[in-house]
C-alpha positions as CSV (number, residue, x, y, z in Angstrom):
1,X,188.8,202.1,-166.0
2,X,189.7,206.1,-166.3
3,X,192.8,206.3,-164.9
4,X,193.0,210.0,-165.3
5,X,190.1,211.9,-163.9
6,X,189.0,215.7,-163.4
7,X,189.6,217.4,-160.4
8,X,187.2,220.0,-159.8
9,X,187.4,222.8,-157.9
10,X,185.1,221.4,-155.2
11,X,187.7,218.2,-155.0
12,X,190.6,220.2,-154.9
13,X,189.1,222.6,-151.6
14,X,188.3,219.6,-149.9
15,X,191.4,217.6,-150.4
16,X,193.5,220.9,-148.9
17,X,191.5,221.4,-145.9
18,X,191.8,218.3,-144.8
19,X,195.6,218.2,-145.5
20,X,195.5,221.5,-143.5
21,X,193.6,219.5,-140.5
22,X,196.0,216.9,-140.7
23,X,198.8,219.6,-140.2
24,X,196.8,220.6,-137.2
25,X,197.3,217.3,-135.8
26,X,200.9,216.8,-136.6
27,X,201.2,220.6,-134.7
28,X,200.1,219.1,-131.9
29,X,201.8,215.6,-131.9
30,X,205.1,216.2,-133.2
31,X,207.0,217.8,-130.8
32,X,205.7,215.2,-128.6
33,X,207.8,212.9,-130.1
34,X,210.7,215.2,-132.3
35,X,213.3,214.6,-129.7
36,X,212.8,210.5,-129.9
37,X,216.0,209.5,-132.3
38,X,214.3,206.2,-132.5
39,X,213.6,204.5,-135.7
40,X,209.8,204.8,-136.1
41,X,208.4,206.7,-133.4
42,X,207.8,210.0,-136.1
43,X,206.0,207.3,-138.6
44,X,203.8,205.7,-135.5
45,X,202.7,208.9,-134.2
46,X,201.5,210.2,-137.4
47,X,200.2,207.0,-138.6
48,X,196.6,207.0,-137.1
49,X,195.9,210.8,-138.6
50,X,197.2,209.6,-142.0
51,X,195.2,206.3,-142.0
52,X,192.2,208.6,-140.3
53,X,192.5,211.5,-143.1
54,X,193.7,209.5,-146.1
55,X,190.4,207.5,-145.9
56,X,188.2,210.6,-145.7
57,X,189.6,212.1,-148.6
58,X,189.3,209.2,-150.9
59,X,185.5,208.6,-149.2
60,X,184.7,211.8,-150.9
61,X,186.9,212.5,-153.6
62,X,187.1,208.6,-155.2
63,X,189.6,209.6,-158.1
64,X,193.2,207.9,-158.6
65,X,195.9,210.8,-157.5
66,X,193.0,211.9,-154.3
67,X,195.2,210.4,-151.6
68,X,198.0,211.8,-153.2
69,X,197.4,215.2,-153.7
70,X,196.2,215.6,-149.9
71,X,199.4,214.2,-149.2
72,X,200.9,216.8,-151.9
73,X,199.5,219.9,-150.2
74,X,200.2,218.5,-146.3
75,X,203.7,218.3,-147.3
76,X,203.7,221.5,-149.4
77,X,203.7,222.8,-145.6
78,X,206.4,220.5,-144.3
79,X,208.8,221.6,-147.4
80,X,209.1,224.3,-145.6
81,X,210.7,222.4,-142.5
82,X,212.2,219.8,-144.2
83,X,212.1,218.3,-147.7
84,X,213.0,215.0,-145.8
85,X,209.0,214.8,-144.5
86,X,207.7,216.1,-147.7
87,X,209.6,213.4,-149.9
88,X,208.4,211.2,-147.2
89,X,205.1,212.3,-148.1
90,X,205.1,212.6,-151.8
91,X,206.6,208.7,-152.3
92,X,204.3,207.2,-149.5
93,X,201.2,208.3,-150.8
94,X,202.7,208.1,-154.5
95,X,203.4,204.0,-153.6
96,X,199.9,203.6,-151.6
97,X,198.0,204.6,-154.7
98,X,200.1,203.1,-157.1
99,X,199.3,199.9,-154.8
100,X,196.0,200.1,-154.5
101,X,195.0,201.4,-158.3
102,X,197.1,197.8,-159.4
103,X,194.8,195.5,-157.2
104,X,191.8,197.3,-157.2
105,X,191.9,199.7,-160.2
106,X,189.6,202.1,-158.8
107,X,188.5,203.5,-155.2
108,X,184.7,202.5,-156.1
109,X,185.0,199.4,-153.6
110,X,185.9,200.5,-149.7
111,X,188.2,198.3,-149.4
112,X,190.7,200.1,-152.1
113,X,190.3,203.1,-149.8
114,X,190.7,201.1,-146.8
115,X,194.3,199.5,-148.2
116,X,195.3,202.8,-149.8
117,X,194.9,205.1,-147.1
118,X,196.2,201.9,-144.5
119,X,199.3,201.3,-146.2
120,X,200.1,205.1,-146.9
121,X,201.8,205.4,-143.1
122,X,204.2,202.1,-143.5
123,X,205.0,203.0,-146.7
124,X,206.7,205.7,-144.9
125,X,209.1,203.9,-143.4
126,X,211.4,202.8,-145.6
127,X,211.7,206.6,-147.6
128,X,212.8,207.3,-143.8
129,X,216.0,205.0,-144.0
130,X,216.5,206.2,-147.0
131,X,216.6,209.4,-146.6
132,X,218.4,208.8,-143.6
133,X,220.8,207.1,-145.1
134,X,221.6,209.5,-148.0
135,X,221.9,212.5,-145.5
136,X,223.3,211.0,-142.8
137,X,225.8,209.0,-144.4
138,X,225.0,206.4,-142.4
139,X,224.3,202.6,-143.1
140,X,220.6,200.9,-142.4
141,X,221.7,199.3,-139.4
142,X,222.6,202.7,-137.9
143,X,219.6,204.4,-138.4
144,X,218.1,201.3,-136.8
145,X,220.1,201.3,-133.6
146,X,217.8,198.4,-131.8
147,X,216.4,196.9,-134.5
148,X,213.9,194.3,-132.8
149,X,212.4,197.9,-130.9
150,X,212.4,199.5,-134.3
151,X,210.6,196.4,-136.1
152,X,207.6,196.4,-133.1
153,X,207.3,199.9,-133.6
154,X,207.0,199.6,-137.4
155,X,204.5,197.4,-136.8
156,X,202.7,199.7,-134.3
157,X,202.7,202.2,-137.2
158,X,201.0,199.9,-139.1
159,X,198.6,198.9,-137.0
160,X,197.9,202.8,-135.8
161,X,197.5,203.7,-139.6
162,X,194.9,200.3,-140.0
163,X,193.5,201.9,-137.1
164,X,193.1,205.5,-138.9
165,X,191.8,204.0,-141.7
166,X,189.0,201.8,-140.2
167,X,188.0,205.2,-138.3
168,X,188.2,207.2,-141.0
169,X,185.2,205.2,-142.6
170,X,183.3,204.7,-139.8
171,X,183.5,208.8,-139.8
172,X,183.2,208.8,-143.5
173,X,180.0,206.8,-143.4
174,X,178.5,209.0,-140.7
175,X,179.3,212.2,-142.5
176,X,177.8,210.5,-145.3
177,X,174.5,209.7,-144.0
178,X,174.6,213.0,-142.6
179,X,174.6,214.1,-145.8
180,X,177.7,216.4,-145.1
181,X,179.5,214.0,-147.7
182,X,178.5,213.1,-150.7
């Protein structure tokens, strides 16, 4: 297994346009659901796009760091918000591949891109009480003020990001025998 691979230039264009679209997306969803103080909802609502996008990226690009670079430059955007979601970000995708790389070593087989790009949006979760914790000064059980709520909308935001990534190959595929990805 090569662990370390080159990015080219090709890779690299088509791993930050589809971070860009899956800004797009979180443009139009998150305000829908900024106000909502409760554990989870953020995660959920973004879990389907990162599941959806996360696949397509490693469909075409199939090299270990892929998923996290896309990740990289969609949170390059959201420093400029908040750190908080680019953190998020960075160690979510940083834990996916890591994840996926150690059961599967490489993203040749589907289902490596499958659990990579399913797991990424979970993963999330628990940087969120972290970070949460650390700036808020507040203890786990705060953040998660009704915690059997929270835990059914964790996992929602798993199953939303399973969802993302099962359409994300059925797109995948499509845009491969298309041949508009190869």
């Amino acid at each position: 297994m090569k662990l370390l691979q080159k990015f080219t230039v090709r890779d690299i264009v088509f791993l930050a346009v589809l971070a860009a679209a899956l800004t797009v997306t979180g443009v139009i969803t998150m305000p829908l659901v900024m106000t909502i103080t409760l554990f989870g909802v953020r995660n959920a609502a973004a879990a389907i796009f990162y599941g959806t996008f996360g696949t397509i990226a490693l469909m075409k690009v199939r090299k270990p760091g892929a998923l996290l670079l896309t990740f990289v430059f969609n949170g390059a955007i959201l420093l400029m918000m908040s750190p908080v979601m680019f953190l998020n970000n960075f160690l979510g995708s940083l834990m996916a591949e890591i994840i996926a790389l150690a059961i599967f070593k490489n993203y040749e087989n589907e289902k490596a891109i499958f659990l990579a790009a399913g797991i990424l949006a979970p993963l999330t979760l628990p940087t969120s009480v972290f970070f949460a914790m650390l700036l808020n000064g507040q203890t786990a059980l705060q953040i998660v003020e009704r915690p059997l709520l929270s835990a059914l909308i964790c996992i929602l935001t798993a199953a939303l990001s399973f969802a993302g990534a099962a359409i994300g190959l059925k797109i995948a595929r499509e845009l491969r025998m298309a041949g508009k990805l190869k």
